[in-house]
N, C-alpha and C positions, 0 to 999 in steps of 0.2 A: 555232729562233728566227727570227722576220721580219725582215727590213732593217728600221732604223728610219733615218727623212730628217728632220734637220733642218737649214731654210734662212735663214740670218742674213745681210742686209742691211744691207750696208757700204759704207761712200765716199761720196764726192758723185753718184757716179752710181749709187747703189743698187742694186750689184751684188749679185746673189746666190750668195753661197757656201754649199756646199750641203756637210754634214758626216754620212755614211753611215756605220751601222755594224750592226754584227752579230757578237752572242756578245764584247762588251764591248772587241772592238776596228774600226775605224775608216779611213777614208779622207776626203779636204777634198779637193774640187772648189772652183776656182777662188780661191784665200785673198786676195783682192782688197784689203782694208784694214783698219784696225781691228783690229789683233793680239790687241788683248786682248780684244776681244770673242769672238773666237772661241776665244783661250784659254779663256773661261769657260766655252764653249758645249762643251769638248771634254776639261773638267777630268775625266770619269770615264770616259775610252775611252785604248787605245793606238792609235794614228793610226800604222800599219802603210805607208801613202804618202799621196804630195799630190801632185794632178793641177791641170792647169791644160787648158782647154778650147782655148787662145790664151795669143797675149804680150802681147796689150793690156794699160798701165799698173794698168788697175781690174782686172784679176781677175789680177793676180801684185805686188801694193803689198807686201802682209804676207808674200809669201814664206820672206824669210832670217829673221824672227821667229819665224817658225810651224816653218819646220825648226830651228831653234837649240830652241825648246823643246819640241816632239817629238824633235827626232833621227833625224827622218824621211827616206826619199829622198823626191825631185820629179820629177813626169815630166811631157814637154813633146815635142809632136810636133819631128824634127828640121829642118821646115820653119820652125819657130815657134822656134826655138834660141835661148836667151838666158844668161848668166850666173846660174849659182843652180840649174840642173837639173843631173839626174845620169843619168835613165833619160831613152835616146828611145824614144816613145809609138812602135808604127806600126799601121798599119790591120790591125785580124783579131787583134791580142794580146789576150790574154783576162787579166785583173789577179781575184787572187783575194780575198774577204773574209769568211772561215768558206767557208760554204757555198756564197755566192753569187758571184757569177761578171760580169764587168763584162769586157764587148768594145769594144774601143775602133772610131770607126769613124771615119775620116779625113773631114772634111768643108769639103774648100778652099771658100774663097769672101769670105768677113770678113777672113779671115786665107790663105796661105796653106798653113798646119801647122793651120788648124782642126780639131781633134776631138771629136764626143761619144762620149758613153760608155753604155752601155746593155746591160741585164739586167734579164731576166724582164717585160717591158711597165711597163719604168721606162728614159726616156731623159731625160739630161744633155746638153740640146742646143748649152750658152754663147750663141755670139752667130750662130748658124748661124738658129735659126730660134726666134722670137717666140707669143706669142698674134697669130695674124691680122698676123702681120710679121715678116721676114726682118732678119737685120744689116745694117747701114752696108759696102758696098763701096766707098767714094769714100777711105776710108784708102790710106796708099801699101799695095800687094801685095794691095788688095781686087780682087775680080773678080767681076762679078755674073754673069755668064753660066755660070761657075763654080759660084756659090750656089746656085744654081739649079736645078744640076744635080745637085749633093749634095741639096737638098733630096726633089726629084723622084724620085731615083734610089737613094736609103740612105734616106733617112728616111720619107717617106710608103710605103716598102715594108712599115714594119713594122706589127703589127696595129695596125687602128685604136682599141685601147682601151689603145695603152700612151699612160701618163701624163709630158707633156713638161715639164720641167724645166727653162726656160729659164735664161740671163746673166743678164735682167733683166726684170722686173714677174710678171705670174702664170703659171700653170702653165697646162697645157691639156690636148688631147689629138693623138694622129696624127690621127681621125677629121673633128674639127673641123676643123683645119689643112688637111685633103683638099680641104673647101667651098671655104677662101680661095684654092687654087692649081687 
């Protein structure tokens, strides 16, 4: 069976959490707001874990909702450390989902504990990097020279036809993302 992605847009800042799954169970990237909306969204999968990309407010709002009715663990890189996780994320751990296989890849810069996640030419990039724009480094623990360098360095390394996933607004790809850096 294929991963299937679906991405529900939540909060005031229309963050996207993005709900994978495969062989009828499940993992939530970034459970940003709106609990019940993605309760709806996740009413016929078992949600196996939830990830967060960062600790930013908008992509961990619905957290202790979304674990209280999954029952799920959360994992969160332990730069990014907050109350309400259980598992720390680190760079190179492979998270499994049936078949498919999700590498996490540490990507400071927005965040210090930024990380996305990525499997098979499908990347979860949060607030690391944009359609044609990179995240907000002017938060406290941002660092753009940093971003920068996780962008350049992990991400534009991977084939240019994997499909980006960002935090927030549309999807892209490595390839395009090459033109703007």
């Amino acid at each position: 069976m294929v991963m299937e992605i679906r991405r529900c847009v939540v909060g005031p800042l229309e963050t996207n959490c993005y709900i994978i799954s495969s062989e009828r169970k499940g993992i939530i990237i970034d459970p940003g707001d709106e609990a019940q909306k993605i309760i709806k969204e996740i009413s016929d999968l078992e949600i196996i874990m939830i990830l967060a990309t960062h600790n930013h407010f908008d992509h961990i709002t619905a957290l202790k909702p979304i674990k209280e009715y999954t029952r799920s663990k959360a994992g969160i890189h332990p730069e990014d450390w907050v109350e309400g996780f259980d598992i720390r994320l680190e760079d190179g751990q492979t998270i499994e989902l049936g078949k498919e296989r999700l590498r996490v890849i540490h990507t400071p810069g927005h965040t210090p504990g930024g990380c996305s996640f990525y499997t098979d030419k499908i990347l979860f990039s949060g607030d690391t990097l944009f359609k044609s724009g990179i995240g907000n480094t002017s938060f406290p623990g941002g660092d753009e020279e940093a971003i920068y360098k996780s962008i350049r360095e992990r991400l534009l390394a991977l084939p240019e036809d994997t499909l980006v996933y960002p935090g927030h607004g549309p999807s892209t790809t490595i390839g395009a993302e090459k033109a703007w850096f």
